[in-house]
Backbone as a chain_set.jsonl record, in Angstrom:
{"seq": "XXXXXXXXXXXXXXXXXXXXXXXXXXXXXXXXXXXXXXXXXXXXXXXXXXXXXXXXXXXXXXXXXXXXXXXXXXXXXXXXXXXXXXXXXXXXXXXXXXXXXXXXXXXXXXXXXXXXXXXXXXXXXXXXXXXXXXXXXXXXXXXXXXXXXXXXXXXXXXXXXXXXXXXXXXXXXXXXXXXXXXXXXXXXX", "coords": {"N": [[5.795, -19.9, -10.188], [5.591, -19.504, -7.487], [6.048, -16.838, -7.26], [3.906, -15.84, -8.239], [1.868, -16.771, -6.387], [2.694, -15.506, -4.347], [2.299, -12.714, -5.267], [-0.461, -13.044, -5.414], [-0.971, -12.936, -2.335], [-0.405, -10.525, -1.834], [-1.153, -7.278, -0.259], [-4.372, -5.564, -1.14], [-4.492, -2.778, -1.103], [-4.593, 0.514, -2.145], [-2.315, 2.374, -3.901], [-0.73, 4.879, -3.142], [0.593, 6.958, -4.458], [0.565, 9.909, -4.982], [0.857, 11.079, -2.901], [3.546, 11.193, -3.042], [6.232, 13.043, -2.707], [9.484, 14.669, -4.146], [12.366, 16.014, -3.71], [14.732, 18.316, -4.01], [17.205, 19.368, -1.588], [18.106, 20.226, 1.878], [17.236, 18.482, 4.889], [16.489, 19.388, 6.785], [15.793, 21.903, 6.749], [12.749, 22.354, 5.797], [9.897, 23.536, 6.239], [7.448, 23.197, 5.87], [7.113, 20.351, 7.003], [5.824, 18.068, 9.447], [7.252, 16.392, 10.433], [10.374, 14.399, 11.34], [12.295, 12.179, 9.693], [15.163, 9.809, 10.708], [18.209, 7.59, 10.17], [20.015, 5.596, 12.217], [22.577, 4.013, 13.773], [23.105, 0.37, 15.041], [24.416, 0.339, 17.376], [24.138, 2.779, 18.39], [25.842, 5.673, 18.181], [25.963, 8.747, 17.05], [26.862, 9.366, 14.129], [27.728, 11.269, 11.015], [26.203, 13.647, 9.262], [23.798, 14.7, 9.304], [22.479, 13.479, 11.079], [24.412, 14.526, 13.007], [23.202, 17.196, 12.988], [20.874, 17.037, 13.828], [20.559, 16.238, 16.54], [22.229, 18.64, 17.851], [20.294, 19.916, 17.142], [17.509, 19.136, 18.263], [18.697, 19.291, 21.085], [20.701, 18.183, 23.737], [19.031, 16.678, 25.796], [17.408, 14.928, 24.079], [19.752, 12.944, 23.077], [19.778, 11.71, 25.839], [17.03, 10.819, 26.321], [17.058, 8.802, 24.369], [19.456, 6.857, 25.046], [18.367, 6.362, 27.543], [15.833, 5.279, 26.475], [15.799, 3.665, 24.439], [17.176, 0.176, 24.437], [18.821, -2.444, 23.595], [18.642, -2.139, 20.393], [17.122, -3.51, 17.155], [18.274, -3.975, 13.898], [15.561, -2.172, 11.228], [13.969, -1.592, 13.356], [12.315, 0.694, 14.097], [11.676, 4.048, 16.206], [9.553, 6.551, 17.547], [10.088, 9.639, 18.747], [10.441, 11.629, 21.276], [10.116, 15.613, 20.335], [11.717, 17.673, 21.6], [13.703, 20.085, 21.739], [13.431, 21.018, 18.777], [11.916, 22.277, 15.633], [9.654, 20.933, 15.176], [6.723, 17.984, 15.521], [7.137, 15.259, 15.886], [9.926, 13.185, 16.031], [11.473, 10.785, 14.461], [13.416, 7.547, 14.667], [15.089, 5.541, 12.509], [16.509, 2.552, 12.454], [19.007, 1.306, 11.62], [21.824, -0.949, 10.179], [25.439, -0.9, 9.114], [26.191, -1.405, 5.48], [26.605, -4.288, 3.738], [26.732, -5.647, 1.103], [24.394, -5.741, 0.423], [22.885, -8.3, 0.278], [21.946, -9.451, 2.647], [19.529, -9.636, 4.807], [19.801, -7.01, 4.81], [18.214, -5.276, 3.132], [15.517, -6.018, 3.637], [15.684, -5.101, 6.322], [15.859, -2.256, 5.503], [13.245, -1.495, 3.979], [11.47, -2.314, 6.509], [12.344, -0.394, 7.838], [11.486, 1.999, 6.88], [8.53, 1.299, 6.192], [7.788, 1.369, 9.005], [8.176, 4.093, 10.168], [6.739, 5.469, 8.49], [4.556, 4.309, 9.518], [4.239, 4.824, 11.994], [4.444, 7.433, 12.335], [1.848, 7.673, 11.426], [0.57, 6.822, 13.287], [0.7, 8.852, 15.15], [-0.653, 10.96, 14.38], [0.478, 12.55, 12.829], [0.852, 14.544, 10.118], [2.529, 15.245, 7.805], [6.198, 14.078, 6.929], [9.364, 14.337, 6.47], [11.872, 12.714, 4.849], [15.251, 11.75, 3.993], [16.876, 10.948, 1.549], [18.185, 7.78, 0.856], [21.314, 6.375, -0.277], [23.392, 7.413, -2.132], [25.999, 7.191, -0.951], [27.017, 4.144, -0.365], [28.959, 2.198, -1.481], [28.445, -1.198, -1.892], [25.488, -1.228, -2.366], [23.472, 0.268, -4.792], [22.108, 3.496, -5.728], [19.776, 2.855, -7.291], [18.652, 0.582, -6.368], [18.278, 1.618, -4.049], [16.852, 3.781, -4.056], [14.134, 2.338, -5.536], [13.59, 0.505, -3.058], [12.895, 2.327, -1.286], [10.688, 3.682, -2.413], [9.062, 1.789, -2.673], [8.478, 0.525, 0.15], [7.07, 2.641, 0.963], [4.954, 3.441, -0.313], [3.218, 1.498, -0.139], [2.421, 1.231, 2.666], [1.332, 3.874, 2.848], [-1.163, 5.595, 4.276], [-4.095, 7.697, 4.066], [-4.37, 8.875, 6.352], [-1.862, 10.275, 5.835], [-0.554, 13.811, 4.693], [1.259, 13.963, 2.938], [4.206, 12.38, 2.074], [7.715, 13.768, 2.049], [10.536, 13.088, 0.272], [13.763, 13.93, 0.745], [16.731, 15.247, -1.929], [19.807, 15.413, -1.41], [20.86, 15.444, -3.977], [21.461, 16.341, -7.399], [21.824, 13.953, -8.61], [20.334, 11.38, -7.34], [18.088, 12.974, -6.832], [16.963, 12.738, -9.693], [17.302, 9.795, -10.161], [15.227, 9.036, -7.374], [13.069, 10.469, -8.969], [12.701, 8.853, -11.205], [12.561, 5.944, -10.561], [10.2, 6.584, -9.095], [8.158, 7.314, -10.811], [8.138, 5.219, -12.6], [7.045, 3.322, -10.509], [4.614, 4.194, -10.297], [3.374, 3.823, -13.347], [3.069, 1.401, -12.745], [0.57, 0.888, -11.822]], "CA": [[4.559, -20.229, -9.529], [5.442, -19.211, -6.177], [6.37, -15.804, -7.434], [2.24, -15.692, -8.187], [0.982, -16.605, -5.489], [2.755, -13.962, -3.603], [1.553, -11.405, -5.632], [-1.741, -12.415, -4.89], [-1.698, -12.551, -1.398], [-0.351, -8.867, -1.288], [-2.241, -6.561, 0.164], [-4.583, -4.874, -2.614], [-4.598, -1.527, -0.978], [-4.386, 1.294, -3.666], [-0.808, 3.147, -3.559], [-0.984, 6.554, -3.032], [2.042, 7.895, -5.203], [0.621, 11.053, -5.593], [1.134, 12.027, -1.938], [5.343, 11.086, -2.427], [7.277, 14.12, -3.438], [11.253, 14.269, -4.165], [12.485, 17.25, -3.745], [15.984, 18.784, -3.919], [17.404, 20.26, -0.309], [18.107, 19.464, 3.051], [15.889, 17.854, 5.48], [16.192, 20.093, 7.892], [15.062, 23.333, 5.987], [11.764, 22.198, 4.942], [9.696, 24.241, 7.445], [6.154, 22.136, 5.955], [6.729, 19.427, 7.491], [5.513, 18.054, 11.005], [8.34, 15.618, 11.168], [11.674, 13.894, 10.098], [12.846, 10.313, 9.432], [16.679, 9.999, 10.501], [18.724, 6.934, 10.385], [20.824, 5.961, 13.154], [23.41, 2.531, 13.722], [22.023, -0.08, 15.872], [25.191, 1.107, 18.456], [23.237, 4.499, 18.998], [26.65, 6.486, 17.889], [25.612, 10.005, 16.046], [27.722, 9.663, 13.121], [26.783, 12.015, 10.213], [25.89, 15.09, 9.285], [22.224, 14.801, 9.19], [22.34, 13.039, 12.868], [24.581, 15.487, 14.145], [22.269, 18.546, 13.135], [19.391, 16.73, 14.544], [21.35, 15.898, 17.786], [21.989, 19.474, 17.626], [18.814, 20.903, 16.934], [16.866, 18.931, 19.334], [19.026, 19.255, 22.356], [21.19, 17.183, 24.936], [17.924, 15.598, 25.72], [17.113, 13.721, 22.84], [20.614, 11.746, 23.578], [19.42, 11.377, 27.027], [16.278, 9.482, 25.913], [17.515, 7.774, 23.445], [20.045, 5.917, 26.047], [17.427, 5.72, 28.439], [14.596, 4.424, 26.431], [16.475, 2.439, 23.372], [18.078, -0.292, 24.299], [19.486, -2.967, 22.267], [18.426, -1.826, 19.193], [17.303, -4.009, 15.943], [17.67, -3.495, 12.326], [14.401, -2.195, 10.807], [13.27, -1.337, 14.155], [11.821, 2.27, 14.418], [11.434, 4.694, 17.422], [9.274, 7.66, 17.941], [11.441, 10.24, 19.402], [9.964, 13.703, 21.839], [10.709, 16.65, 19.78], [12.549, 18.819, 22.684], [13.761, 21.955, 21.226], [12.894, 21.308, 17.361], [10.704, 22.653, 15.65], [8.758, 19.554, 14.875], [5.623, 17.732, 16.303], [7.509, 14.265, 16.364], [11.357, 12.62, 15.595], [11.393, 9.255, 14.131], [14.617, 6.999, 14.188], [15.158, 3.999, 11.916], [18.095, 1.365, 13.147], [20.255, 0.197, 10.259], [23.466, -1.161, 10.28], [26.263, -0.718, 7.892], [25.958, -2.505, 4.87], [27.464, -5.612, 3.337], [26.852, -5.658, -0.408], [22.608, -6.003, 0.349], [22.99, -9.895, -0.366], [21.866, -10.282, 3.607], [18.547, -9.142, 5.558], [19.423, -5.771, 4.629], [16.961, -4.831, 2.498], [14.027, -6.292, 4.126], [15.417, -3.972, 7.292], [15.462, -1.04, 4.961], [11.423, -1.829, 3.967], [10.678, -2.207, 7.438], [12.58, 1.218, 8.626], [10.244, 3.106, 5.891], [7.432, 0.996, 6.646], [8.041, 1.406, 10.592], [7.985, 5.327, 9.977], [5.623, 6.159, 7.891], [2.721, 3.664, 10.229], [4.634, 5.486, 13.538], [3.903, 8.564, 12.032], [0.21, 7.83, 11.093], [-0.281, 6.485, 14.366], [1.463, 9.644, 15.829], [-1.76, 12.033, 14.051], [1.561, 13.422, 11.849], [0.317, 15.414, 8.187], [3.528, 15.372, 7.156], [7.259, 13.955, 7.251], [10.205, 14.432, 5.84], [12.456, 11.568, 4.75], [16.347, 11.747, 3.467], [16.938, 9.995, 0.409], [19.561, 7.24, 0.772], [22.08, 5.367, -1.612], [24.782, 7.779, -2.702], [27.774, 7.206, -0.41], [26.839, 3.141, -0.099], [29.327, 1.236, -2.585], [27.777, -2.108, -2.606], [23.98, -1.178, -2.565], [23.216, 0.976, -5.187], [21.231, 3.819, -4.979], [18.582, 2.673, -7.815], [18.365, 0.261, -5.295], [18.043, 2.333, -2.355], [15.439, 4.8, -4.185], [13.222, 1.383, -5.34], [13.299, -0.337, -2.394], [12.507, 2.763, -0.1], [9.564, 3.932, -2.906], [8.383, 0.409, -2.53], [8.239, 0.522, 1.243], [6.63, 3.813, 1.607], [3.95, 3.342, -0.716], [2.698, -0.039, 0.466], [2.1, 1.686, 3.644], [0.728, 4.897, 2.73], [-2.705, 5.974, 3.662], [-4.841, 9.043, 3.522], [-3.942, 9.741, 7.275], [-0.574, 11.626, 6.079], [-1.118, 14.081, 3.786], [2.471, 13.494, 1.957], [5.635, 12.022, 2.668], [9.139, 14.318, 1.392], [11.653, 12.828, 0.42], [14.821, 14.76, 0.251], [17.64, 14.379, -1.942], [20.981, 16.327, -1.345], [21.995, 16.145, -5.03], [20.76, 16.35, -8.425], [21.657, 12.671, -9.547], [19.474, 11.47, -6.261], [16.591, 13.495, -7.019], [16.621, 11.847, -11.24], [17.207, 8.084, -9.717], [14.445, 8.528, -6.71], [11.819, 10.58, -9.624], [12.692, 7.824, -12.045], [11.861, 5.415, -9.85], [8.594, 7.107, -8.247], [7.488, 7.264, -12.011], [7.975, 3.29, -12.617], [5.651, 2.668, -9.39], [3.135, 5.115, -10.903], [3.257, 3.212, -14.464], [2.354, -0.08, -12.023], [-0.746, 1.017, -11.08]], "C": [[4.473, -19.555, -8.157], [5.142, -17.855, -5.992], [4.601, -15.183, -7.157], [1.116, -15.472, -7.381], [1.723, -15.663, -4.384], [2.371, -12.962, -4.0], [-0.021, -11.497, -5.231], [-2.109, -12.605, -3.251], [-0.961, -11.396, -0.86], [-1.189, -8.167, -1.087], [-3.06, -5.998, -0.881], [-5.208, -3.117, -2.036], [-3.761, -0.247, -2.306], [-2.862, 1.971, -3.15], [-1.145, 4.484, -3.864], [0.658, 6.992, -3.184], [2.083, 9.087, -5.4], [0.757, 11.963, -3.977], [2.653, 11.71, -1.715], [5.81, 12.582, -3.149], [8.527, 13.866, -2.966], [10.826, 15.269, -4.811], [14.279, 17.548, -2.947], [16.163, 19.994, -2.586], [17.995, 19.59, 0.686], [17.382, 19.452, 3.809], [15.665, 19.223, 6.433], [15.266, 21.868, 7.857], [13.437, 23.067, 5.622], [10.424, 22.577, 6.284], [7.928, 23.609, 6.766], [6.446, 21.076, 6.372], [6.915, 19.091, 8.924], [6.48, 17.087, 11.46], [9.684, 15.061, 10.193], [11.865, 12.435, 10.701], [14.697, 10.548, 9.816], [16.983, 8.456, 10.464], [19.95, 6.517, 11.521], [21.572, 4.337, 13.526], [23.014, 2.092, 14.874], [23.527, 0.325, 17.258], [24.772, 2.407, 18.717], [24.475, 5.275, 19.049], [25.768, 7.341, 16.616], [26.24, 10.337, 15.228], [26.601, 10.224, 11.936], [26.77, 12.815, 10.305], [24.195, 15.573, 10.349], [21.509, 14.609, 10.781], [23.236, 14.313, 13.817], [23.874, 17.028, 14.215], [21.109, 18.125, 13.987], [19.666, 16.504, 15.961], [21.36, 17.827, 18.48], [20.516, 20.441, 17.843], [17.862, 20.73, 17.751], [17.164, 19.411, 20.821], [20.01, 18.114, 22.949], [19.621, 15.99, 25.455], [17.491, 14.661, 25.543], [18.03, 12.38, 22.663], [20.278, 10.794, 24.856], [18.449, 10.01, 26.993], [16.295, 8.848, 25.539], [18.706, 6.319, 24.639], [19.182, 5.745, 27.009], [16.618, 4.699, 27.57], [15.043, 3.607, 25.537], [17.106, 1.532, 24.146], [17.907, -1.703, 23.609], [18.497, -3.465, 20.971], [18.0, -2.852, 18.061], [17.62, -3.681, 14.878], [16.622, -3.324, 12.139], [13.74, -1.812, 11.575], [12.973, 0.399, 14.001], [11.017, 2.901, 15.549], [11.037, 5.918, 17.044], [9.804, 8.688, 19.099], [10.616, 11.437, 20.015], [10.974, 14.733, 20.777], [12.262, 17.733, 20.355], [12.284, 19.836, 21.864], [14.24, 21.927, 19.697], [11.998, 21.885, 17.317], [9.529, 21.698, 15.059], [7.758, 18.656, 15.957], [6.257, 16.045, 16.871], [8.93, 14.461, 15.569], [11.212, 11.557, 15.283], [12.936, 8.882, 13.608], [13.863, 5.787, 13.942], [16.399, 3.565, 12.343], [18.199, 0.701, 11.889], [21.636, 0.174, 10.347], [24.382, -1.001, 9.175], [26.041, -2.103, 7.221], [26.632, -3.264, 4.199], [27.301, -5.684, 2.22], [24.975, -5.324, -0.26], [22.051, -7.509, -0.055], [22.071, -9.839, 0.977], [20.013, -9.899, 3.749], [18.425, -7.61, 5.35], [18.407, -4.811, 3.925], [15.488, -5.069, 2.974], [14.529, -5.466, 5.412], [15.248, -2.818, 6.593], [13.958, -0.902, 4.776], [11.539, -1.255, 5.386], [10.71, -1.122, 8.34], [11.663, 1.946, 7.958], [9.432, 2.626, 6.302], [7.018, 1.281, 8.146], [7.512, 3.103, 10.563], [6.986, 5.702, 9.537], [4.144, 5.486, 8.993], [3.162, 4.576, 11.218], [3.826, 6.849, 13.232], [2.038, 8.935, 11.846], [-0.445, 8.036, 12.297], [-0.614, 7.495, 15.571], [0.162, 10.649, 15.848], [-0.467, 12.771, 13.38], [0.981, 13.692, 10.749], [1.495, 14.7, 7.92], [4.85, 14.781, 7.595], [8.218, 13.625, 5.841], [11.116, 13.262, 5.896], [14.061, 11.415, 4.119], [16.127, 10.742, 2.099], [18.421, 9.316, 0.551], [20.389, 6.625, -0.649], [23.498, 5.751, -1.913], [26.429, 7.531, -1.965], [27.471, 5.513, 0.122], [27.532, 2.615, -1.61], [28.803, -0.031, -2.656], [26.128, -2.016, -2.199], [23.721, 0.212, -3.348], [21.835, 2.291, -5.319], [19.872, 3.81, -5.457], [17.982, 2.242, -6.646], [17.521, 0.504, -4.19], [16.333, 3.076, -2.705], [14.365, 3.509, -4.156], [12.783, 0.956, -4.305], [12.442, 0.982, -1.26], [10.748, 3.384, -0.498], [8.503, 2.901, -2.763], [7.653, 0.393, -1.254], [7.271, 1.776, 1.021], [4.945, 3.592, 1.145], [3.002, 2.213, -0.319], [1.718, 0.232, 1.779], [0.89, 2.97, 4.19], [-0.611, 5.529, 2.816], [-3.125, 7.223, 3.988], [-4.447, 9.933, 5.034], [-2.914, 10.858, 7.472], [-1.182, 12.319, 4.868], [0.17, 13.976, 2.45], [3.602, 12.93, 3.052], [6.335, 12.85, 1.894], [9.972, 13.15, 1.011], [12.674, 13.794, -0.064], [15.948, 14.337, 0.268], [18.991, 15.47, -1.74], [22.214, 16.12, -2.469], [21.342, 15.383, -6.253], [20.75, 14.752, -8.69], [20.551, 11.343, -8.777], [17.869, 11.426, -6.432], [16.206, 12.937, -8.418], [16.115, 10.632, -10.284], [15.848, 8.163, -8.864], [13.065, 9.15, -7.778], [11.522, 9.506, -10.593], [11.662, 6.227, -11.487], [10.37, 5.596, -9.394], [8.056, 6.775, -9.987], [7.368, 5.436, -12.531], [7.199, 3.101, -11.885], [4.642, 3.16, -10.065], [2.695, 4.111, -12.292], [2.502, 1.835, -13.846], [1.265, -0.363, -11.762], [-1.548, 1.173, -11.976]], "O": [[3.409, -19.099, -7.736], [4.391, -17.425, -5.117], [4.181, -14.425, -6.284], [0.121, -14.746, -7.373], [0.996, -15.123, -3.55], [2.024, -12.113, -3.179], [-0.723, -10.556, -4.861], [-3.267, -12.472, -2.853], [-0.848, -11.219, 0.353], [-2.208, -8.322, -1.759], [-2.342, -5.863, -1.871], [-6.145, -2.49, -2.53], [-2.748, -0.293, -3.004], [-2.505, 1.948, -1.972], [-1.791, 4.951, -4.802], [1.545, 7.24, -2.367], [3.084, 9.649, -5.845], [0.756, 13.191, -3.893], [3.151, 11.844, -0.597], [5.473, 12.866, -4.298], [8.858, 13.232, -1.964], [9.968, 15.589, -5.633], [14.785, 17.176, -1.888], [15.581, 21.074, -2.499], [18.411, 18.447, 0.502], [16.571, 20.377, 3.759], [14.615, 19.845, 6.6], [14.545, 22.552, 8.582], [13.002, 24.012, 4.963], [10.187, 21.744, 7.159], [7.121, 23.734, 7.687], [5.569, 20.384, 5.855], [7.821, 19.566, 9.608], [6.63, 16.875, 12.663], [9.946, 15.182, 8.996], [11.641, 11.871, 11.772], [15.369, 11.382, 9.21], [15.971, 7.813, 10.742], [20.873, 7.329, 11.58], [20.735, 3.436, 13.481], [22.612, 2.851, 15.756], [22.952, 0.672, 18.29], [25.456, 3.027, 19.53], [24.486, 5.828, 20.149], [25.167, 6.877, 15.648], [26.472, 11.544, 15.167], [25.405, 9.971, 11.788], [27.235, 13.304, 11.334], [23.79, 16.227, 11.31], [20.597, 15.171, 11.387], [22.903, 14.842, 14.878], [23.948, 17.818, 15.155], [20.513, 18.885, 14.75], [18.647, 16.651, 16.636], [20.622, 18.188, 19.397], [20.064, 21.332, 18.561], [17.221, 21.701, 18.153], [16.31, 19.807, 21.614], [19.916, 17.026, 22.38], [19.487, 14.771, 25.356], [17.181, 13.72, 26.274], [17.645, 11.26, 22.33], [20.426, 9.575, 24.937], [18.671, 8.847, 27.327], [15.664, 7.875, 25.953], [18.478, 5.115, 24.762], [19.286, 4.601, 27.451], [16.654, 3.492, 27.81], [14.648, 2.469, 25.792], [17.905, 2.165, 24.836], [16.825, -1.999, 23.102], [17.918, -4.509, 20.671], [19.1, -3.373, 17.878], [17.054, -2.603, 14.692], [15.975, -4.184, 12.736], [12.643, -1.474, 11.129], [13.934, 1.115, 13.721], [9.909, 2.471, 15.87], [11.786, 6.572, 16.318], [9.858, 8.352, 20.282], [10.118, 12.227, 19.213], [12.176, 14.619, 20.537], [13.254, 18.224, 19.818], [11.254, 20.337, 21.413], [15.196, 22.602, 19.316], [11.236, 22.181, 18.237], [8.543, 22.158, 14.484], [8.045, 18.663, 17.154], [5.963, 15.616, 17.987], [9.195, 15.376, 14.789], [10.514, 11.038, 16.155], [13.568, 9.422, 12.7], [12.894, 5.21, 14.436], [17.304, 4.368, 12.57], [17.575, -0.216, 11.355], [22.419, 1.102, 10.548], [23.792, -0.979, 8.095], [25.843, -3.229, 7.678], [27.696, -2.692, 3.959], [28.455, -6.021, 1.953], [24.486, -4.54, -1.073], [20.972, -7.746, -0.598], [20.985, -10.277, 0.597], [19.326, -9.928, 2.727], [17.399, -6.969, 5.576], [17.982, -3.728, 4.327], [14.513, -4.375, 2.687], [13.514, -4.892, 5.808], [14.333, -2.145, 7.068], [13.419, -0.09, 5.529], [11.675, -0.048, 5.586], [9.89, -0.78, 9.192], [10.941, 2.633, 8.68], [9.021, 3.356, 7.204], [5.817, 1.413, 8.383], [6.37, 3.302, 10.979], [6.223, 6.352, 10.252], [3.06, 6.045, 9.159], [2.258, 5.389, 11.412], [2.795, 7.215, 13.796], [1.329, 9.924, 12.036], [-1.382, 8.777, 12.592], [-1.45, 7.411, 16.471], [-0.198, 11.155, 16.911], [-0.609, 13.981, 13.555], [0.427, 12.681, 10.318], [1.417, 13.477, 7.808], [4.92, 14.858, 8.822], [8.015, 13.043, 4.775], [11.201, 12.728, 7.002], [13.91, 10.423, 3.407], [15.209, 9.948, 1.895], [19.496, 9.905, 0.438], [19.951, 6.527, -1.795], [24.48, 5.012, -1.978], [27.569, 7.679, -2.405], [27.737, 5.478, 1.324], [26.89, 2.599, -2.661], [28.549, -0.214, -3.846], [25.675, -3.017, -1.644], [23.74, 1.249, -2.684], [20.688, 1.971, -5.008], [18.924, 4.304, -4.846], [17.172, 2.867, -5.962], [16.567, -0.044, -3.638], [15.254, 3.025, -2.114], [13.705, 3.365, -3.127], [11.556, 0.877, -4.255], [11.514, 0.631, -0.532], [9.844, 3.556, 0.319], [7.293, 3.129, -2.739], [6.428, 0.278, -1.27], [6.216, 1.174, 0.817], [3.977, 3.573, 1.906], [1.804, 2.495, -0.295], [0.624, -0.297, 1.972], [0.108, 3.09, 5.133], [-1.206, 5.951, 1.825], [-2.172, 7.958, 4.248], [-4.262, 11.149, 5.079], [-2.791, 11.754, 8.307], [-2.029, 11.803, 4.138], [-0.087, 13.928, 1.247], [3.763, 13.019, 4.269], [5.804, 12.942, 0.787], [9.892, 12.179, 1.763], [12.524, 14.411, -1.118], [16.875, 15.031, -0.15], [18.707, 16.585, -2.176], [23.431, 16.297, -2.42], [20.851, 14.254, -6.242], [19.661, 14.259, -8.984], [20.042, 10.482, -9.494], [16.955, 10.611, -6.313], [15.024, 12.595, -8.459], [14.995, 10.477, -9.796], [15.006, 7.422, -9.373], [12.004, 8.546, -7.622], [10.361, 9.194, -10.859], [10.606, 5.719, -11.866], [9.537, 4.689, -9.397], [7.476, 5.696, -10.114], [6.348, 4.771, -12.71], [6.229, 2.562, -12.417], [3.74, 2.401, -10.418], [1.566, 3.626, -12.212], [1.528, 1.313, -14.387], [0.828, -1.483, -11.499], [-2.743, 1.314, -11.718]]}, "num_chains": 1, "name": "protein.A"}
């Protein structure tokens, strides 16, 4: 019963699935788009690849602000970041913490980092952003999981102001699980 009446007081905005693409690469190569999604631990340490190219790629700077203007961090929370010396129109960090099996709050911070991003971005005047695809190196949250929950978030959110979201996965079994997925939302509609 309850289940019910949450479905109907979800929003009944249409899902725009046909502006998600998953697409095999790395984020950083994808020279269409006006921005990127990174993840980053609510201790503001740059562990990673993906963080230390973007650390990297931006500048000394981008650390700078980040300890100036972050401080103490939430889960789920998301920050619009100055570009510096990318080549991108905005930076967007999500705050997630390492995870615990996904029994806790974690999943509703994952939602609200995609959801956080993609509105930041709208609000930003962003076309476009690029998004990592998570799951694969997380033993207790799988990355069906990861793809559902982040296809879930994105789309919910999604309106005509971007003209797509990326997601990119950095390895074939990735890019199946998050098209598999995208294709189940599509069947929903």
């Amino acid at each position: 019963m309850l289940k019910r009446i949450a479905q109907k007081l979800r929003p009944t905005n249409p899902i725009h699935t046909d502006r998600i693409k998953i697409e095999y690469g790395e984020i950083l190569s994808q020279g269409d788009c006006e921005s990127i999604l990174f993840f980053m631990h609510e201790n503001l340490k740059w562990g990673g690849g993906l963080n230390s190219a973007i650390r990297k790629l931006a500048g000394p700077e981008l650390d700078s602000y980040i300890q100036t203007h972050v401080s103490t961090p939430k889960n789920g929370e998301v920050f619009a970041l100055p570009p510096y010396n990318s080549p991108y129109k905005a930076l967007f960090m999500a705050v997630l913490a390492d995870w615990d099996g996904g029994n806790g709050y974690e999943e509703r911070d994952l939602m609200n980092c995609y959801r956080g991003a993609i509105g930041a971005a709208q609000d930003h005047n962003i076309k476009t952003i690029a998004i990592p695809a998570l799951g694969r190196d997380k033993r207790d949250f799988p990355h069906i999981r990861f793809a559902r929950v982040a296809l879930k978030a994105i789309s919910e959110v999604l309106d005509p102001r971007l003209d797509f979201v990326k997601i990119m996965c950095v390895d074939h079994t990735m890019m199946r699980t998050y098209q598999g997925q995208l294709q189940k939302l599509e069947s929903k509609q």
